[in-house]
Wavefront OBJ file of the C-alpha trace (Angstrom):
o trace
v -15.937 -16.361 17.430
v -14.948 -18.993 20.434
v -11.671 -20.982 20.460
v -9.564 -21.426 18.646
v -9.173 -19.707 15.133
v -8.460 -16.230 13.423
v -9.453 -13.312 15.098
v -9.599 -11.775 11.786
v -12.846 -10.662 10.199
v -12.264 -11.557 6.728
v -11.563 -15.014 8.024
v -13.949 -15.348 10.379
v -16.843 -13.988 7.550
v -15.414 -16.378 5.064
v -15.405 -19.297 7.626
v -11.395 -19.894 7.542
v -9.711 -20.737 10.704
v -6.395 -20.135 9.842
v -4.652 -17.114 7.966
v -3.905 -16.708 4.277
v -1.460 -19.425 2.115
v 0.783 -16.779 1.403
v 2.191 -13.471 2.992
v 0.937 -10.134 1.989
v 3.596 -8.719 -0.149
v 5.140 -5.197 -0.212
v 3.397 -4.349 -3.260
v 0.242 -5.587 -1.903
v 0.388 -2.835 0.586
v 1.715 -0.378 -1.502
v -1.394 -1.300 -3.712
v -3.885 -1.158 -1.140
v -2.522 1.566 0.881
v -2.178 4.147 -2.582
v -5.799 2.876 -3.466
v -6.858 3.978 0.234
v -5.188 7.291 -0.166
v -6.957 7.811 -3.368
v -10.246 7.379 -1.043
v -9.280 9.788 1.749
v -8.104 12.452 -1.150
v -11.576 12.006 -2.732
v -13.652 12.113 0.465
v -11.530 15.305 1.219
v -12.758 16.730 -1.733
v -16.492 15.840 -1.457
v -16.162 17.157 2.126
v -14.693 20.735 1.258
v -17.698 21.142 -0.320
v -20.066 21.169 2.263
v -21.017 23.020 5.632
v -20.322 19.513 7.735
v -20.479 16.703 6.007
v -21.323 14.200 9.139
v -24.235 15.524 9.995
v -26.379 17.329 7.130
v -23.915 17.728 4.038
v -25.269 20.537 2.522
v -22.821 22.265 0.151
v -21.833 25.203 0.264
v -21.834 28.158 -2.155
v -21.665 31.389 -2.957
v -24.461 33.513 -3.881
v -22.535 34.486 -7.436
v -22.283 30.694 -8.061
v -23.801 28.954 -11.581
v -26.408 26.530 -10.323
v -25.429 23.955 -13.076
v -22.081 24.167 -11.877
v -22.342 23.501 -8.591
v -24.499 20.661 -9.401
v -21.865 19.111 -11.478
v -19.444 19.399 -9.380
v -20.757 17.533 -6.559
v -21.881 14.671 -9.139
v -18.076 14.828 -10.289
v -16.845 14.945 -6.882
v -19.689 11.965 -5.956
v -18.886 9.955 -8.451
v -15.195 10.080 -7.519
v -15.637 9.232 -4.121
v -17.429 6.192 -5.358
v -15.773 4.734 -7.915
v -12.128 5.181 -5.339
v -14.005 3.240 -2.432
v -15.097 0.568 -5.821
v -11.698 0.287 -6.880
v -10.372 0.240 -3.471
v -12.928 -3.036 -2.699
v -11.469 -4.297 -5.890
v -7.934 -4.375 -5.170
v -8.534 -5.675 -1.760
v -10.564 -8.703 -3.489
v -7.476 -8.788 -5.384
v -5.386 -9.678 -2.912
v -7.101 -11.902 -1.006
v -7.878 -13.948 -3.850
v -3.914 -14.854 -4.219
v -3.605 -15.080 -0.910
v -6.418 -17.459 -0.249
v -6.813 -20.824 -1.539
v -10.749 -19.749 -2.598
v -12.146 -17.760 -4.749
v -14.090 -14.392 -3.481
v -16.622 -12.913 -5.504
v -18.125 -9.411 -5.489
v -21.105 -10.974 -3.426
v -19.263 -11.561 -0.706
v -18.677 -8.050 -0.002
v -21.879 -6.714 -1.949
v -24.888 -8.805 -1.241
v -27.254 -7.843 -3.264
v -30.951 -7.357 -1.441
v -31.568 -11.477 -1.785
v -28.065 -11.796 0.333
v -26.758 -13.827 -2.650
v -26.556 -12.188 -5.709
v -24.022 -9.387 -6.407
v -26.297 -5.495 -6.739
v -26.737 -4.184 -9.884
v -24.005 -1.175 -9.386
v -21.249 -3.892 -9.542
v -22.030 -5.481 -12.797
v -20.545 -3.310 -15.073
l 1 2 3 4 5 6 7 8 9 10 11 12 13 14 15 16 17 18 19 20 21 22 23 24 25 26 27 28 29 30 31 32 33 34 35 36 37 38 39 40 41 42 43 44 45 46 47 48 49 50 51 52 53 54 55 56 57 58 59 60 61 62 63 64 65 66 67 68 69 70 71 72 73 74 75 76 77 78 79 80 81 82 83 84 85 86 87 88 89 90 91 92 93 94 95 96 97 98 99 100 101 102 103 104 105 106 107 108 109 110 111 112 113 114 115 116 117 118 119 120 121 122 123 124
């Protein structure tokens, strides 16, 4: 972006060329920042499961270990990770939509394959 304006991504995505009508409160950031720590907990989880998660994440297990069990765990651990980063986006819509003086959808940050509708996994 050239000129004058935010530097700000969210702005700059949404088209806004100055900041937010309101501050961000304390509780805003305690809200975001718990919701984030919830993430990095979850990831952490997910991740002690497997042999390096960055490159191949294949999990790790013992030779003694219950197949069915292993599998359910990584769909629990999976399925945590996801639904914190969900909730996360959430709260973060959240806030923006007080701040702002418009109102942001799920499709701005999930466009579905037609780059308008919201996907399928945030209907529910």
């Amino acid at each position: 972006m050239s000129g004058s304006g935010s530097t700000n991504t969210i702005d700059q995505l949404l088209g806004h060329t100055d900041g937010p009508s309101s501050e961000i409160t304390d509780r805003d950031l305690v809200r975001a920042r718990s919701s984030a720590y919830i993430v990095h907990g979850n990831f952490r989880d997910l991740a002690e499961m497997c042999d390096d998660i960055a490159t191949t994440g294949l999990v790790k297990t013992s030779k003694e270990a219950d197949k069915t069990d292993v599998e359910n765990e990584v769909y629990r651990r999976v399925h945590n990770y996801v639904s914190s980063l969900y909730s996360y986006n959430e709260h973060i819509r959240e806030i923006l939509n007080r701040r702002l003086g418009q109102h942001i959808g799920k499709r701005y940050f999930l466009p579905g394959k037609d780059n308008r509708a919201a996907p399928d996994y945030t209907k529910r």
